[in-house]
C-alpha positions as CSV (number, residue, x, y, z in Angstrom):
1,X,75.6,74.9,120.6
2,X,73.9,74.7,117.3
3,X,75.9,76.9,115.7
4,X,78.7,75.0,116.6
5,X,77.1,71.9,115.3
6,X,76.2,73.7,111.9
7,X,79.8,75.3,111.7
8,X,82.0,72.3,112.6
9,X,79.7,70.4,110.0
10,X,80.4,73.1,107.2
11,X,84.1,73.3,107.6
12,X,84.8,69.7,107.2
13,X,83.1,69.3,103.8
14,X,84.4,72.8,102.2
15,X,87.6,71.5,103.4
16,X,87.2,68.1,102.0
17,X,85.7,69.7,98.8
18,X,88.6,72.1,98.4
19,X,91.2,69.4,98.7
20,X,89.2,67.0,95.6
21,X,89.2,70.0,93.8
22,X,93.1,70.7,94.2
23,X,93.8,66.8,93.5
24,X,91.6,67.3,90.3
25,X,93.5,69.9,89.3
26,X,96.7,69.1,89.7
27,X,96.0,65.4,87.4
28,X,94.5,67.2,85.2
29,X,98.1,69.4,84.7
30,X,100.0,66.6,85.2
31,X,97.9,64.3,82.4
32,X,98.2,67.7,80.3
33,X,102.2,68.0,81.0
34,X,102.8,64.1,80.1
35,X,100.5,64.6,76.7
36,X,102.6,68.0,75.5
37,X,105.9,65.8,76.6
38,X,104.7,62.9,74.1
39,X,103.2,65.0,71.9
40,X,106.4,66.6,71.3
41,X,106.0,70.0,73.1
42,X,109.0,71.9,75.2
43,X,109.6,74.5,76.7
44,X,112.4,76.9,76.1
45,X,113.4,79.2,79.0
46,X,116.8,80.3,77.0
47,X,117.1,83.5,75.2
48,X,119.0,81.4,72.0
49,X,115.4,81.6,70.3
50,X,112.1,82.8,70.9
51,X,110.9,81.7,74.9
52,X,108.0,79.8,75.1
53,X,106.6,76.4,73.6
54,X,107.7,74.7,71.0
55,X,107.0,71.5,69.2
56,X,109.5,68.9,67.9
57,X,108.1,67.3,64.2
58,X,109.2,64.6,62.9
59,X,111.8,64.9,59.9
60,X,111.1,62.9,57.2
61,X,114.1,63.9,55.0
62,X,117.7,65.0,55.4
63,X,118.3,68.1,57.5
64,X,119.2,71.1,55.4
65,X,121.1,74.8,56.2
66,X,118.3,76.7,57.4
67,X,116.3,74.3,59.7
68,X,115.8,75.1,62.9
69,X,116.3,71.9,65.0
70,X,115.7,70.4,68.4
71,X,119.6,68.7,69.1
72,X,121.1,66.7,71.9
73,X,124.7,68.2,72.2
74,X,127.1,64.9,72.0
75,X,128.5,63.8,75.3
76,X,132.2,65.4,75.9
77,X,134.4,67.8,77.4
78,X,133.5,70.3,76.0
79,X,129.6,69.9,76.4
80,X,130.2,68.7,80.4
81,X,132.0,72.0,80.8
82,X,129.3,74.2,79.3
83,X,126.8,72.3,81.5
84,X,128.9,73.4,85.0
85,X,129.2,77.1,83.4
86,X,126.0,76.7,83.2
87,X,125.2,77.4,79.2
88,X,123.3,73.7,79.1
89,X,120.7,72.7,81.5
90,X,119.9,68.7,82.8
91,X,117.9,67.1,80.5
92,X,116.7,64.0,78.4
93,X,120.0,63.5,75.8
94,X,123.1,61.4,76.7
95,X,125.1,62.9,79.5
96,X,122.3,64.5,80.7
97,X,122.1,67.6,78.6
98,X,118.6,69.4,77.5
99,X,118.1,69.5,73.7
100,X,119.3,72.8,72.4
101,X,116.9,74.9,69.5
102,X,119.6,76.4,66.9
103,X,119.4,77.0,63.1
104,X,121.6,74.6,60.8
105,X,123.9,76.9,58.9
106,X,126.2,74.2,57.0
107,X,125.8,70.6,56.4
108,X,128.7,67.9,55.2
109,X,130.8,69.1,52.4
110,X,130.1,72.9,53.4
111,X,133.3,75.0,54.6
112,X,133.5,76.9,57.7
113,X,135.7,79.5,58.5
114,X,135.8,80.4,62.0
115,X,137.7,84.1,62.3
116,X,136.3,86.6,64.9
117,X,132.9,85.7,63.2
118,X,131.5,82.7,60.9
119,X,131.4,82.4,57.7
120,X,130.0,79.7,55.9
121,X,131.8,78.9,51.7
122,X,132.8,82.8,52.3
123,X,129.7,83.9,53.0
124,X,130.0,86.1,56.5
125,X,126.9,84.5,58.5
126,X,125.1,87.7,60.4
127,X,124.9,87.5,64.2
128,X,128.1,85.0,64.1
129,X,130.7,87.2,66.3
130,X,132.6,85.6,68.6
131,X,133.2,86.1,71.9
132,X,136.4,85.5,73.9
133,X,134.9,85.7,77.2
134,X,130.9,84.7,78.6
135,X,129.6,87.1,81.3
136,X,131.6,85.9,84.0
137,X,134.5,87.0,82.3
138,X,135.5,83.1,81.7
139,X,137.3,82.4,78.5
140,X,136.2,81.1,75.9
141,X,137.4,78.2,73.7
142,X,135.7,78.6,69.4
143,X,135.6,76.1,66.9
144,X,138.1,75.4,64.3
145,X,137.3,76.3,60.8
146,X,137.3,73.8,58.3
147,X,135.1,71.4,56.0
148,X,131.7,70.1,58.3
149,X,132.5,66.2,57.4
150,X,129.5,63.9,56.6
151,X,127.0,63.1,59.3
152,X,127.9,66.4,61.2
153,X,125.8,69.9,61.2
154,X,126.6,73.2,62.2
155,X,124.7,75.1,64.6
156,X,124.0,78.8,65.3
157,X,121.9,81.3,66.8
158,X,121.9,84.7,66.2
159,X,121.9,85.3,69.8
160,X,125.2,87.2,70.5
161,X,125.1,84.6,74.1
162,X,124.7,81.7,72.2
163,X,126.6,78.1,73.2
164,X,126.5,76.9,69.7
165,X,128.7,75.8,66.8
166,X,130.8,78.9,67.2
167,X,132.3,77.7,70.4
168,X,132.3,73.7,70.0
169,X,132.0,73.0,66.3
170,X,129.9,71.0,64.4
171,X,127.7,67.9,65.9
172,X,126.2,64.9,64.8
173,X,123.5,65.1,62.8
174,X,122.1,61.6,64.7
175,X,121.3,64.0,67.9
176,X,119.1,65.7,65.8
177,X,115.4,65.0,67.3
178,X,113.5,66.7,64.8
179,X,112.4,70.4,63.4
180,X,111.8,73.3,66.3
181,X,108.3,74.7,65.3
182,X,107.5,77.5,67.5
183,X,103.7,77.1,69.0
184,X,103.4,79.9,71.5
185,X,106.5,81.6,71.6
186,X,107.4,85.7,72.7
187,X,111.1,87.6,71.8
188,X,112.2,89.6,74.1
């Protein structure tokens, strides 16, 4: 009977201890999650650059070829397609979309020439070929070449499975958030 008394009395409290540990924990990675979000911090699960976390800084001056950028795709066709294939995932931009991480390769007033790969003012851009079909064997509809018009950018990646520039031309340079800067990242 005593050891039933002394058993029945321990369980309880490990139980109850257990259980205000757990809650603890899981404030504690929820506080952490909501100071990353408003400190800027993502996390990108998509091969298009290095997986991991990445911040989004400020920028303080116009965006230039070379930049790699946080962007929200703009809200058409085009963009609500790509979310249904799958290529864009739900997130915090108009219509839904996730920000995308991609390298500026051409700003207003640059020319693009879209052929079965990019080149930007003749320059063959590495990593740019195009594909007619994703992995589902879906076609695939690429950009136009031509001049990238003032308040538009042009995106890339040199991931050959990229949804980028290549395949819906440029974007507006308003959706761009800020600079990616990789803070614990890992390529594949």
């Amino acid at each position: 009977m005593i050891m039933m008394m002394l058993g029945g009395g321990t369980m309880p409290r490990q139980r109850s201890s257990a259980l205000v540990t757990l809650f603890v924990a899981a404030g504690l990675l929820g506080v952490f999650f909501a100071a990353g979000w408003i400190g800027g911090l993502r996390i990108n699960t998509t091969p298009s650059e290095p997986l991991g976390l990445w911040r989004i800084v400020p920028l303080n001056r116009s965006v230039l070829p070379g930049d790699t950028v946080f962007v929200c795709p703009p809200d058409h066709a085009a963009m609500r397609e790509a979310r249904q294939r799958g290529y864009l995932r739900t997130g915090i931009c108009s219509g839904g979309f996730a920000p995308l991480i991609k390298t500026v390769i051409a700003v207003a007033g640059q020319r693009v020439d879209v052929t079965d790969r990019v080149a930007i003012d003749g320059v063959p851009i590495p990593g740019s070929r195009i594909m007619e079909k994703d992995g589902q064997r879906r076609s695939l509809r690429h950009g136009q070449s031509g001049m990238v018009r003032a308040g538009e950018v042009y995106l890339h990646s040199d991931f050959i499975g990229s949804w980028d520039s290549r395949y819906f031309g440029p974007v507006p340079v308003s959706g761009v958030l800020g600079l990616a800067q990789e803070v614990l990242t890992y390529a594949p």
